[in-house]
GUVO-156037 format. One record per residue: x, y, z of N, C-alpha, C in turn. Coordinates in steps of 0.02 Angstrom, whole numbers, plus 50000, padded with zeros to 5 digits. Example, Ala and Ser with C-alpha at 12.3 -4.5 7.8 and 13.67 -1.06 7.14 Angstrom:
506604971650390506154977550390506604983550390;506424988850354506844994750357506455000250394;
This chain:
489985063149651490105064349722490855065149733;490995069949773491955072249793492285065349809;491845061149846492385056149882492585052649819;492085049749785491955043949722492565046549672;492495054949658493105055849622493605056949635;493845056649698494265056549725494525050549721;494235045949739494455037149736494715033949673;494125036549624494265036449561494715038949554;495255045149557495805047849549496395044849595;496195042149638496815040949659497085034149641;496675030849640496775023649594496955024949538;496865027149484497165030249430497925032949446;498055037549474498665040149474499395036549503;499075031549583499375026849594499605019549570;499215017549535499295011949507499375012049426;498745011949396498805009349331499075016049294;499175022949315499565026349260500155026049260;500395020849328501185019649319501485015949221;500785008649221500815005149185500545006749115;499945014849108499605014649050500135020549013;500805022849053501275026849019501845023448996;501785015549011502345011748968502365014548910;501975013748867501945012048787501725019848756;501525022648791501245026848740501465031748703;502085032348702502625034048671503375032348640;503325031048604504255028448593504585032648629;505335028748665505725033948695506245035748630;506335043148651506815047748631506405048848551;505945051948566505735053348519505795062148503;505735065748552505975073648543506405075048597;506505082648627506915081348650506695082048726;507055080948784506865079948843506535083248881;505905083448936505895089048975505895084349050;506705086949080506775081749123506685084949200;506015089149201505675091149241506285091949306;506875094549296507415100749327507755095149360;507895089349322508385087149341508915087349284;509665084049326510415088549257510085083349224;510275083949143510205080949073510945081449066;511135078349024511835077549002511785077048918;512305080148894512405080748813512285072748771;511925073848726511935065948664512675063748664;512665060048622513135054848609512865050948568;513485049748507513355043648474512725040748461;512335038648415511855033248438511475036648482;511385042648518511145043948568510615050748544;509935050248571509585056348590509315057548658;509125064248662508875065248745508135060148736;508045057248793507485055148820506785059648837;506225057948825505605061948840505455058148913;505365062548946505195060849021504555057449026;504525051249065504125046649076503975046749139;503815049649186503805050449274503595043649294;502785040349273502665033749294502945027549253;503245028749186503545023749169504435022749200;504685028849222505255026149254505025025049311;504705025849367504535025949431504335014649440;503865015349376503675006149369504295002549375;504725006149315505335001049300505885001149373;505895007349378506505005049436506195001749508;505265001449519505224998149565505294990949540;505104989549472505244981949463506004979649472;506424984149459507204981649448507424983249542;507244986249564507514986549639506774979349665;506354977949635506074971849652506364964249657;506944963349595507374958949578507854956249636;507854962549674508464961849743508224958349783;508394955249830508264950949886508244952849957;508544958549951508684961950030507914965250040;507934970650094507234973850128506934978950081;507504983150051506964985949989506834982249953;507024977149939506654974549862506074971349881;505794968349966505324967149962504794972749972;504904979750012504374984449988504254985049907;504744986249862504714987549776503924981449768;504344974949789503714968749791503184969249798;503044971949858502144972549898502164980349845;502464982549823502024990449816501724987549721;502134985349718501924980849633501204975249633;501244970549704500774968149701500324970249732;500154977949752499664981449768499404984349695;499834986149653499394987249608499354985249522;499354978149576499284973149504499534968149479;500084969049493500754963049447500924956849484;500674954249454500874946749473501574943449467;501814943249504502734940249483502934934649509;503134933249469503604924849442504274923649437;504624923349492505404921049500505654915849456;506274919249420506494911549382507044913749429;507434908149416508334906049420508554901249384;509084902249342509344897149298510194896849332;510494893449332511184890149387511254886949340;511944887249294512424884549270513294883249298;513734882349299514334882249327514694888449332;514394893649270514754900049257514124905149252;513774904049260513134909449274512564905049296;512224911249359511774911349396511314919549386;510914914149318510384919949302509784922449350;509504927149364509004927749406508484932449367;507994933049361507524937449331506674935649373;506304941849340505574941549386505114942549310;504834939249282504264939649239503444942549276;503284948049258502634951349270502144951749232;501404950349251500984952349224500494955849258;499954960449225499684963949236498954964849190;498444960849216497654959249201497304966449189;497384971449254497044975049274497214982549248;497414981449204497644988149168496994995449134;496834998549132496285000849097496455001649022;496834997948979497205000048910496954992148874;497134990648808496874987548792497574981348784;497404976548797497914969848762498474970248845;498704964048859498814962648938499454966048912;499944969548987500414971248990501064966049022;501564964248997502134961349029502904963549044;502994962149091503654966349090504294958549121;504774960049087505374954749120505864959449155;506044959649204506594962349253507194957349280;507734961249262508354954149257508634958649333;508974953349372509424955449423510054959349401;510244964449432511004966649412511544960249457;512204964849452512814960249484512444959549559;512724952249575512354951149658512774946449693;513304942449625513714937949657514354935949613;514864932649641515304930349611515224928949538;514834923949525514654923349443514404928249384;514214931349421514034940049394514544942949372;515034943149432515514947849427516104944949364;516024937849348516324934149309516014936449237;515264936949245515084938749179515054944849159;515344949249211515544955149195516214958849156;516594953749176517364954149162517304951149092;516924945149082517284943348999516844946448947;517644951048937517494957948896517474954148822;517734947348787517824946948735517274945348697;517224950548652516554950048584516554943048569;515734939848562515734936248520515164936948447;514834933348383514414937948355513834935148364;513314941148336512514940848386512324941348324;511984935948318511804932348243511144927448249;510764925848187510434919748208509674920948231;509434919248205508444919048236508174912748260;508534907448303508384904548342508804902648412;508394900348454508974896348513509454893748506;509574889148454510054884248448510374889348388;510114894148346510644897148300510884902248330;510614905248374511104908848436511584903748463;511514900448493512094896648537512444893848481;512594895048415513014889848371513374898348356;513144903148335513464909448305513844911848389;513534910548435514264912548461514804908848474;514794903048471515394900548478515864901748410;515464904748348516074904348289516834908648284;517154905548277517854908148309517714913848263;517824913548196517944919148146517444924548148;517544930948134517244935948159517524941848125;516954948748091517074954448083516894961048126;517354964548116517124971048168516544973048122;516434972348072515844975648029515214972548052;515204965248085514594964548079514574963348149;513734961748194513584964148261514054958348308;514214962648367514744959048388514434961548472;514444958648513514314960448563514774957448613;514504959248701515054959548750514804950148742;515664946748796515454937448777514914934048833;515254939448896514984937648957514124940348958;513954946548942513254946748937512784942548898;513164941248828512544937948784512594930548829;513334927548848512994921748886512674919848931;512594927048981512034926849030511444926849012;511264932148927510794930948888510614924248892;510994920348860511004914748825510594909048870;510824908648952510734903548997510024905949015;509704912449019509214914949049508734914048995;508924913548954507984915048901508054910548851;508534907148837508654903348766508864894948786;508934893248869509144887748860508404883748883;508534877148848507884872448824507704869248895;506894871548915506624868848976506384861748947;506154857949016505744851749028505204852248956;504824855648966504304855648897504604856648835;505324859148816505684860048759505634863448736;505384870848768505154876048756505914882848775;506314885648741506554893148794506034898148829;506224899848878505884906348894505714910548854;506224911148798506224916548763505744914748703;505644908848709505234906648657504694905748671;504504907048730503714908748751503484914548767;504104918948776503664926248749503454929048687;503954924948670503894925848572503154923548548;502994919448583502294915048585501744920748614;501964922448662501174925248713501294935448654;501684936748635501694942048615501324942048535;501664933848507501064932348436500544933048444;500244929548497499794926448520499154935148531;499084938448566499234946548600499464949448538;499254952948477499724958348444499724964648473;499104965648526499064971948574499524970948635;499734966748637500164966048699500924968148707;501154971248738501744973948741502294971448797;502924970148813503394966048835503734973048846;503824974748911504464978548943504964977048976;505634975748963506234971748991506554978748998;506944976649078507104983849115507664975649170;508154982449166508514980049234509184985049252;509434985049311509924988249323510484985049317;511164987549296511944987549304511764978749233;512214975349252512224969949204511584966949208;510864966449236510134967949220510144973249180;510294976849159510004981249094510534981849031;510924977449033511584974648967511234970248961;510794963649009510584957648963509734961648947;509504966848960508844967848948508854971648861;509534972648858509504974948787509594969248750;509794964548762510284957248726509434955048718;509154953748784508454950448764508094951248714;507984959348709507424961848663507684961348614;508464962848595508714961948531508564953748504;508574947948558508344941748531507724940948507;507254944948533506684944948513506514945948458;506784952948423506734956148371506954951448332;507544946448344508024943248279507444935948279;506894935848315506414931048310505994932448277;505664938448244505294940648251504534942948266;504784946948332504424952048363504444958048348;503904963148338504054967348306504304973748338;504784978448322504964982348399504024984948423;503704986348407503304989748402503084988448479;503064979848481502814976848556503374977248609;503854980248598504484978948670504584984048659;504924985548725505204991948769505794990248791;506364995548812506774992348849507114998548889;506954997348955507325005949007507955001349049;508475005349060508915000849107509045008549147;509465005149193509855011149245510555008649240;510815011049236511625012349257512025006349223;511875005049148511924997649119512424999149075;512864996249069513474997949012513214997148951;513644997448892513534996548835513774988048819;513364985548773513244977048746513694976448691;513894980948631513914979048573514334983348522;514604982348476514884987148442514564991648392;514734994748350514065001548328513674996148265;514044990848242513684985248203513184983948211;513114983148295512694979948309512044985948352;512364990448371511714997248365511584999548309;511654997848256511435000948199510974996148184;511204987348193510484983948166509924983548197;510034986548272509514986348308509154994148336;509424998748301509295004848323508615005148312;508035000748289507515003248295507195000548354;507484997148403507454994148471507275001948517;506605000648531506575006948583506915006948641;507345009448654507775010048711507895017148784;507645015148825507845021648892508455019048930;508915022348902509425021848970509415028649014;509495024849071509275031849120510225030249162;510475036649169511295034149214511295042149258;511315040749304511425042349370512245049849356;512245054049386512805057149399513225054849430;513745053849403514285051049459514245040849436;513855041649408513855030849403514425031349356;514935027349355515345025249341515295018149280;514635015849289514705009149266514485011449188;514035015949180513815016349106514275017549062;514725020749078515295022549027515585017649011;515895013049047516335010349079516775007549016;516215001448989516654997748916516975002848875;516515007748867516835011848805517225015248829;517555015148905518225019148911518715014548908;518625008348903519195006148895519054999048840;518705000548802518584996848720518135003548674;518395006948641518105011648604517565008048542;517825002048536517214999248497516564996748493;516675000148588515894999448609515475005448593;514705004048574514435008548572513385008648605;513445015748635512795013448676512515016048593;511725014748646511175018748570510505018448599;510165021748577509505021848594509155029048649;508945029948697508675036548721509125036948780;509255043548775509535043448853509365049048893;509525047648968509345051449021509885052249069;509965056449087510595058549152510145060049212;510225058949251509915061749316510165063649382;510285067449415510745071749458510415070149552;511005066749555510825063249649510855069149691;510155067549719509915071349783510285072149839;510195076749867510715077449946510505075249971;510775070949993511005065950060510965056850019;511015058149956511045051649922511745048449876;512165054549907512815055349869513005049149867;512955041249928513205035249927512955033149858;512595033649825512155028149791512075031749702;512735032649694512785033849611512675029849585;513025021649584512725017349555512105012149579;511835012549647511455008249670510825007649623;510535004249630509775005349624509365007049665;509635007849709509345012549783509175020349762;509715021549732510085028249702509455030949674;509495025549591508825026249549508245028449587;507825020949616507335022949643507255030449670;507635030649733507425037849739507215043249691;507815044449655507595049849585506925048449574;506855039849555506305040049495505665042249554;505575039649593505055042049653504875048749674;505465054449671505325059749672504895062049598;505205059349546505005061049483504295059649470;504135053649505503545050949487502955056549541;503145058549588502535060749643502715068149613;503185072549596503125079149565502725079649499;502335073849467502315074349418501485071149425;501295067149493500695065649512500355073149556;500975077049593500775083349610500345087049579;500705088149526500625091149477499795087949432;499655083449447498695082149400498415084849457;498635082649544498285083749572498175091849576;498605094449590498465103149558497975102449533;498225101149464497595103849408496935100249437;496955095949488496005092849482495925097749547;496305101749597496185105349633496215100949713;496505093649711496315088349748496695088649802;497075094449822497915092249848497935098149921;498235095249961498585102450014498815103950002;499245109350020500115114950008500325109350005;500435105450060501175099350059500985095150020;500325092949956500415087249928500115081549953;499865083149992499505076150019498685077649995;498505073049978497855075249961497295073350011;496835077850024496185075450072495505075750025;495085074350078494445075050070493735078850101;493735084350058493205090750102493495092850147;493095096050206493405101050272493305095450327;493735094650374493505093150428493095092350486;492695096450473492115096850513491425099050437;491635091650410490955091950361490315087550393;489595089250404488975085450442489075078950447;488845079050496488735070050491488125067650443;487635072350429486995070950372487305068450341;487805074450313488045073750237488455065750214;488885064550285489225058050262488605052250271;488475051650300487855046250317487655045650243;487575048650181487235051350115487675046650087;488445046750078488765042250076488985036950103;488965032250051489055024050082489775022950075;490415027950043490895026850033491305030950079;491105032850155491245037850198492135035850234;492335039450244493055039850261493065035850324;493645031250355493645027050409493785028450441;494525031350408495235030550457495565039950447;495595043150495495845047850501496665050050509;497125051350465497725052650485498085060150497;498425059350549498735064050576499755061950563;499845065550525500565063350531501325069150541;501645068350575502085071950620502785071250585;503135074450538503775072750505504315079950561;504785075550584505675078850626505805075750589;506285079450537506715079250495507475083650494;508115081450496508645084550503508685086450443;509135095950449508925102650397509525099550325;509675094050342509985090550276509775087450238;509055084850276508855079350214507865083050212;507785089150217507275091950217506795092050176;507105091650127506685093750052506375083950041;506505079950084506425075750047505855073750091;505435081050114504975077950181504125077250123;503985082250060503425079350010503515072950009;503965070349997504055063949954503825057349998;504115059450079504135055050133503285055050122;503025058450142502245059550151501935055650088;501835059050035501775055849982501555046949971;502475046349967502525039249961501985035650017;502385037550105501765034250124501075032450136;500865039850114500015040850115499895037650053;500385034150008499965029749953500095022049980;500535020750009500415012950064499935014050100;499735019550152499335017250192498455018750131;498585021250084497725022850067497725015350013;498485011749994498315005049987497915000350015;497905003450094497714998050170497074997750152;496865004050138496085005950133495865011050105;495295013150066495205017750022495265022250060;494735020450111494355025250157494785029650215;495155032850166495815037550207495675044450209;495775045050263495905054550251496435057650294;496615061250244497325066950289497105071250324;497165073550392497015079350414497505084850396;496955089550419497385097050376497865099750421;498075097750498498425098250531498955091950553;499545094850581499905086150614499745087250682;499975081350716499525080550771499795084650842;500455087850814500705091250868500455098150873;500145100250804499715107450794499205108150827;498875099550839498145101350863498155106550926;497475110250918497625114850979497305109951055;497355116751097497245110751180497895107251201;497835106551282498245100851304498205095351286;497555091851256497325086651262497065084251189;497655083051139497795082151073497315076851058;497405069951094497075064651073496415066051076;496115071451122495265071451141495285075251084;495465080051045495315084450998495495082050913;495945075650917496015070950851495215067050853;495255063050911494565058750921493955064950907;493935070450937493335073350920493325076050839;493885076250811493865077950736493685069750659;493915064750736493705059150678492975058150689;492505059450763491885056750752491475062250704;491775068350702491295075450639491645073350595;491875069050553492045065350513491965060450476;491595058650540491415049550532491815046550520;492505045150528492845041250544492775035550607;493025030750599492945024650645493455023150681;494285028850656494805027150687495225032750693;495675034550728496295039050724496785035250703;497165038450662497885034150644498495040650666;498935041750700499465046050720500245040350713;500365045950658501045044850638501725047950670;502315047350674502775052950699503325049050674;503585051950618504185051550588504825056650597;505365053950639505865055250659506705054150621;507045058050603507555055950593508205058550633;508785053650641509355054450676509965053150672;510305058850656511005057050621511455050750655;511665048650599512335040950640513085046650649;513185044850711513975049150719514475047250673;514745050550640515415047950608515215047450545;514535049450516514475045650448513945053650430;514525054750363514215061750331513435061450314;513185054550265512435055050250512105049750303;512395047550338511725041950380511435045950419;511065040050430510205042350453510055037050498;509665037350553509255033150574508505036050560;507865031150519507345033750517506855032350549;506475034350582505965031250644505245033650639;505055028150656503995029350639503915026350704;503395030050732503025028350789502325027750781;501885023050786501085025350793500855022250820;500145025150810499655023050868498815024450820;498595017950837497815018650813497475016150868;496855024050852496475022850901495675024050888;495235019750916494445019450897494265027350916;493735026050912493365036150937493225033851003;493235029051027493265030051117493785032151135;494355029851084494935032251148495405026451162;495215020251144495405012551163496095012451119;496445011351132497235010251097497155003251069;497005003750998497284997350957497934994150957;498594998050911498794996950873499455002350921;499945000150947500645005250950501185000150945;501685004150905502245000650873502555006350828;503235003650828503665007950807504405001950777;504535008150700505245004550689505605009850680;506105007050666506725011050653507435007550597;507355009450564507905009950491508515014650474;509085012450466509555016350462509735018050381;509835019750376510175022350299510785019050263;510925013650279511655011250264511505008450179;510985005350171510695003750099510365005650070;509915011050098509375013950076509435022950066;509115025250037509035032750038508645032650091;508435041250135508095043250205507315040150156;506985043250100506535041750080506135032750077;506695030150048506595024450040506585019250119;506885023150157506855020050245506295021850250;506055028750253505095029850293504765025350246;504815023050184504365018950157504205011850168;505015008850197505145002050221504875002750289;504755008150341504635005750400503745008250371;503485010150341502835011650352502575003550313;503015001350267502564995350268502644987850285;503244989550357503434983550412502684985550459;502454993050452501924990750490501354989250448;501004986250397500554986050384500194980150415;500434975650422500274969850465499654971850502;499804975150574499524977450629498994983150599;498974985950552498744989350514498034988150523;498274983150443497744979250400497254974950472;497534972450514497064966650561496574971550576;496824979150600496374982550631495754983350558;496054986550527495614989250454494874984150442;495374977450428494894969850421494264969950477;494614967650543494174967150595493574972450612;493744980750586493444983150595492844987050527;492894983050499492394981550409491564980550428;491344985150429490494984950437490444986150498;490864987550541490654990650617490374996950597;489764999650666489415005550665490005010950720;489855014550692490245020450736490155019750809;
């Protein structure tokens, strides 16, 4: 039946193929197809990256998840919509304040559970401390306590692995120092990954989150774990170590993904040449109107989000599932009421959605749609896009002609969207972004009106329509709930 595979497909594409394209390839294994964004020349230690659309799209929502501000709690809800369970640590020492999010994920369709660790980038003073101490110490040792004894040893060769002092000790406090049970962190993944030989460990983080996500996995390995079970993608993460120490670990699968214009990836090795990156890499070229955010993880996300829905476009094509703009529906609008009655899995909620967009930030109006028609078909399966927005409908009298298209529908609701944006004076890329709606039964009865509005000062235009579409889910969901087994 159309709807059933439809459902079936969209659950698939939204959720678990973010997670079943972790593994299934080593990165940088040929050479890139970085689906027309800039690539930038190898280096050292370096090959092009094979494009991963849902495996970078996972990682940078987990690593913009790490943050504390308003995107990181959409990254949050859109993770525990499909699936991942997450677990805040913090470790607070006098000179570092580690932060990281441990994930799991039950519901995978692949075999052996999936985990991923996501470390915070710089966020505070102590950060910025463990950013600065540039002095090598050596990265040695296959336990907790023979890590913490090899770095303090004064004596030291450039020949053998030598890494940055301030990262491995953020390493050091975050995964290796001895809890209440007498256990490291790091020594209980080492455990649940023995434990699991199908199980795989993805450590991802941005800026100094993705310098300790290489330090991690490299601890792992010196435990042994085999690379076979870890992954490791960062964004905009400097280099850890000297080529000693990428050479003993070069079989460490590695994605670095760095931004045009980020500044931070280079950084050590412009001013210590004995640094050296290694492992897969990716360049990726900032969108107009995102020029603020070379190094953010704001930055990232966006890219990886466009990357990820041009590349979900793209199955939907091929299954034939999709409108011109990418949104996908279900059958014609005026399909029988026999016919739905036949189905028990019949559509609820009808949407109509209205994007004003300024001719600067235009192109980024798929993506707006997109992203949110996969929050709101989170709300409820039972979604459908209309093939018009609601200002097309014909007639004076829009709402009588939405309502008469949701009851030949069988729908139980109208949902009308209107996404607005509005330049800030004085400021080349801001934005103010604005959602207005309104849900309404097939009588006509006004549920649900409310409206926000988000400016652009931290966020990309994309990443604002996503934060205000799911400040409203609240008012949403009560309606959705309350109205579960009602008759038309």
């Amino acid at each position: 039946m159309a709807h059933r595979f439809y459902s079936d497909f969209c659950r698939f594409t939204s959720g678990a193929v973010l997670a079943l394209m972790l593994f299934l390839a080593p990165a940088g294994a040929q050479a890139a197809n970085t689906g027309g964004y800039e690539s930038g020349e190898s280096a050292v230690y370096e090959e092009k990256a094979v494009s991963h659309p849902p495996l970078e799209y996972l990682c940078s929502l987990i690593s913009l998840a790490s943050y504390s501000d308003r995107i990181g709690l959409v990254a949050r809800e859109s993770l525990a919509d499909n699936g991942w369970v997450l677990q805040p640590y913090r470790e607070d020492t006098e000179k570092v304040a580690a932060k990281y999010y441990f994930m799991k994920n039950d519901k995978l369709p692949v075999t052996g559970a999936r985990y991923l660790v996501s470390v915070t980038g710089t966020s505070d003073l102590k950060d910025v401390k463990a950013d600065l101490s540039m002095h090598k110490v050596p990265f040695a040792g296959k336990t907790p306590e023979e890590f913490e004894k090899e770095m303090k040893r004064p004596k030291m060769s450039a020949a053998e692995p030598l890494t940055h002092g301030g990262f491995t000790n953020y390493t050091q406090t975050a995964f290796f120092s001895h809890r209440e049970n007498g256990k490291t962190f790091g020594e209980e993944l080492k455990d649940i990954l023995a434990s699991e030989p199908d199980a795989k460990l993805c450590v991802t983080g941005h800026s100094l989150g993705g310098a300790v996500a290489v330090l991690l996995a490299a601890r792992l390995m010196a435990m042994g774990v085999p690379a076979e079970q870890l992954s490791v993608v960062t964004f905009g993460a400097p280099a850890v170590g000297n080529r000693a120490f990428a050479d003993a670990y070069s079989d460490l699968p590695i994605m670095r993904i760095a931004m045009t214009g980020d500044p931070i990836h280079a950084a050590l090795q412009s001013i210590d040449t004995s640094y050296a990156q290694f492992g897969s890499v990716q360049h990726w070229h900032r969108p107009r109107g995102s020029e603020r955010f070379q190094h953010d993880m704001t930055g990232y996300t966006d890219v990886a989000l466009r990357r990820y829905y041009d590349y979900v476009t793209e199955k939907r094509r091929e299954e034939e599932r999709f409108q011109e703009d990418g949104v996908p529906y279900e059958g014609d609008a005026v399909r029988s009421r026999a016919s739905l009655d036949e189905d028990d899995e019949a559509a609820r909620v009808l949407l109509f959605a209205d994007y004003t967009l300024d001719d600067a930030i235009i192109d980024d109006l798929p993506y707006m749609r997109l992203a949110s028609f996969d929050v709101l078909r989170r709300e409820t399966d039972n979604l459908v896009a209309a093939r018009t927005a609601f200002s097309a409908l014909p007639g004076e009298n829009k709402l009588s002609e939405a309502l008469r298209q949701a009851k030949e529908t069988g729908c139980r609701y109208v949902l009308i969207q209107k996404y607005a944006s509005e330049r800030l004076k004085e400021k080349r890329f801001g934005y103010k972004i604005s959602l207005e709606e309104a849900i309404y039964d097939t009588r006509g009865n006004p549920l649900v009106l409310q409206s926000f509005t988000t400016n652009t000062d931290t966020m990309t235009p994309i990443l604002a329509a996503l934060y205000n579409e799911v400040a409203g889910r609240e008012s949403r969901r009560a309606v959705w709930t309350k109205g579960h087994g009602e008759s038309n």
